[in-house]
C-alpha positions as CSV (number, residue, x, y, z in Angstrom):
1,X,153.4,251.4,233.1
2,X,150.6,251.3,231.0
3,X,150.0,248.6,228.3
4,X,153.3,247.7,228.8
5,X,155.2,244.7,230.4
6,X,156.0,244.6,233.9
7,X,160.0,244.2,234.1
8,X,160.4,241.2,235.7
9,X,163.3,240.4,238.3
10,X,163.0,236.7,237.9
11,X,165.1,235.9,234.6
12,X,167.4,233.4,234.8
13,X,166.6,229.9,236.8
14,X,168.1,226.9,237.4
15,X,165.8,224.3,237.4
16,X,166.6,220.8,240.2
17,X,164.3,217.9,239.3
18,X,165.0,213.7,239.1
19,X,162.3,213.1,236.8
20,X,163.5,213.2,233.1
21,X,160.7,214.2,231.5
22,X,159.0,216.6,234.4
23,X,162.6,218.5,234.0
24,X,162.4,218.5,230.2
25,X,158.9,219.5,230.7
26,X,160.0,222.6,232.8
27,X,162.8,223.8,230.8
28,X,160.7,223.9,227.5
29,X,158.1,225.7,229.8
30,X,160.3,228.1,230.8
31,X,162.3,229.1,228.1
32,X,158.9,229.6,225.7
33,X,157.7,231.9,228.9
34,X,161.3,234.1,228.4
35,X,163.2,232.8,230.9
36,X,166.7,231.8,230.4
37,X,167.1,228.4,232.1
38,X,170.6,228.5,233.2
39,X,170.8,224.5,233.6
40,X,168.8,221.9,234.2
41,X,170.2,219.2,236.9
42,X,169.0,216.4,239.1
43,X,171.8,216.2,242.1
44,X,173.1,218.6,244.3
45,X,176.4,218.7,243.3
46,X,175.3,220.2,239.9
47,X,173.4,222.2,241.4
48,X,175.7,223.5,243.7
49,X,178.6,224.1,240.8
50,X,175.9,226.1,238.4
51,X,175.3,228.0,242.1
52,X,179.1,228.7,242.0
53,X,179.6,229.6,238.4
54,X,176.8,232.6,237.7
55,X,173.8,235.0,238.6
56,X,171.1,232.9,239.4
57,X,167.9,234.9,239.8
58,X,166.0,231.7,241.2
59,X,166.2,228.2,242.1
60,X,162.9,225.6,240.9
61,X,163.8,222.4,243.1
62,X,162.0,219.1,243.4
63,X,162.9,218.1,246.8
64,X,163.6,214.4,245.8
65,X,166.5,214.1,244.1
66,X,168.9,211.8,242.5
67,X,171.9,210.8,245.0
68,X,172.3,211.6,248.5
69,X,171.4,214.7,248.9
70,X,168.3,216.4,248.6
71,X,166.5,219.7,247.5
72,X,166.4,220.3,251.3
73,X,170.2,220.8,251.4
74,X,170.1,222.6,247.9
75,X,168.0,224.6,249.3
76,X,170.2,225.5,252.3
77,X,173.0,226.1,249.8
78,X,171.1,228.5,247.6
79,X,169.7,230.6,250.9
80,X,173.3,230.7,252.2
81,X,174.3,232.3,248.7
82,X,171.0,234.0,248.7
83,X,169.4,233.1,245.9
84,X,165.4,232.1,246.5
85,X,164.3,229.2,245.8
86,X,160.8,227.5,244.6
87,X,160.3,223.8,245.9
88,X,158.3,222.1,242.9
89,X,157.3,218.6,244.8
90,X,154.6,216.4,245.5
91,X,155.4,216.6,249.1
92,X,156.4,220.0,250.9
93,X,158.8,219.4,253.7
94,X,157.3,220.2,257.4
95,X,160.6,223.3,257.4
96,X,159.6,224.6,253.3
97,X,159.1,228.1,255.0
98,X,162.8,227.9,256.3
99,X,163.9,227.2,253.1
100,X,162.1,228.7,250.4
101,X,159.9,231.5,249.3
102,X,157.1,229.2,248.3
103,X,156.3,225.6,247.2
104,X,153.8,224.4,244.0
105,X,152.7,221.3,244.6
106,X,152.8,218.8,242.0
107,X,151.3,218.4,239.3
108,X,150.5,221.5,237.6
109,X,149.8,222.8,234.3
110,X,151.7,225.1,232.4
111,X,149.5,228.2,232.7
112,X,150.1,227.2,236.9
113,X,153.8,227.1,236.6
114,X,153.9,230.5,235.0
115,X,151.4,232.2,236.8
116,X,153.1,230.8,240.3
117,X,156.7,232.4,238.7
118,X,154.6,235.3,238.1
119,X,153.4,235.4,241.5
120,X,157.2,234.7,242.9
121,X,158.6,237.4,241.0
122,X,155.9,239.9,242.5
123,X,156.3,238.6,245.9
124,X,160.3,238.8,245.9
125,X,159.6,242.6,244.7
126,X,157.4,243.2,247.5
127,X,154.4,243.4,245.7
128,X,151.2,241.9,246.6
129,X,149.8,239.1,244.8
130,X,147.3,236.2,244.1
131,X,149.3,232.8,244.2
132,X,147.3,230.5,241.9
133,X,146.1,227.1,243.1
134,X,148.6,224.8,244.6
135,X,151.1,227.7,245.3
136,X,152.4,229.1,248.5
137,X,154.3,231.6,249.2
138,X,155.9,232.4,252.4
139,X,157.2,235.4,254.3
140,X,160.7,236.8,252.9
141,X,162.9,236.7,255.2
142,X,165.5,239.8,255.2
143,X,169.2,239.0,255.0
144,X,171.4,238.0,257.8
């Protein structure tokens, strides 16, 4: 399309994060990029009730999290119910690839996040793509 918008596929995300302000952060982020942030949580149990109640397009998880739990096993939830998931984190787990579809490491700007969603939402169409700094992606993996 020409001078137009690409359509995105990426629209509605739940974001996962234990630090207060980093999740306020994100959600303000978001929602002034267009997203609609479906809810912001920091445990796995609310993360795993949003998963249950709606159409999540994608899930932005810290992998430290509040509780017992981690984003590890939110992660693993959301992949069972196959919705991809971004790992925001200071630390990317040895398995990330297993889990997610990328990881952008901590911290980053606002232009980062939304050029890595950007880059997500390209890569989950198939679409080649220039992660920005601190983001990788990883192979999608096809279903089942």
């Amino acid at each position: 399309m020409l001078f137009g918008k690409r359509k995105r596929r990426v629209k509605r995300v739940l974001i996962i994060e234990d630090e207060p302000l980093t999740a306020f952060d994100n959600e303000v982020m978001l929602k002034d990029a267009g997203y609609e942030v479906v809810a912001t949580h920091d445990d796995f149990e609310e993360a795993i009730a949003v998963m249950d109640r709606g159409k999540i397009d994608l899930v932005l998880s810290d992998v430290r999290l509040r509780g017992d739990k981690t984003g590890l096993e939110v992660a693993s939830e959301a992949v069972r119910r196959r919705i991809p998931v971004l790992f925001v984190t200071g630390h990317p787990p040895d398995n990330a690839e297993e889990l997610a579809i990328g990881c952008l490491v901590k911290p980053y700007s606002e232009k980062t996040l939304r050029a890595a969603l950007d880059a997500v939402d390209l890569h989950i169409s198939g679409k080649a793509c220039k992660p920005p700094k601190g983001l990788q992606l990883y192979p999608i993996k096809s279903p089942g």
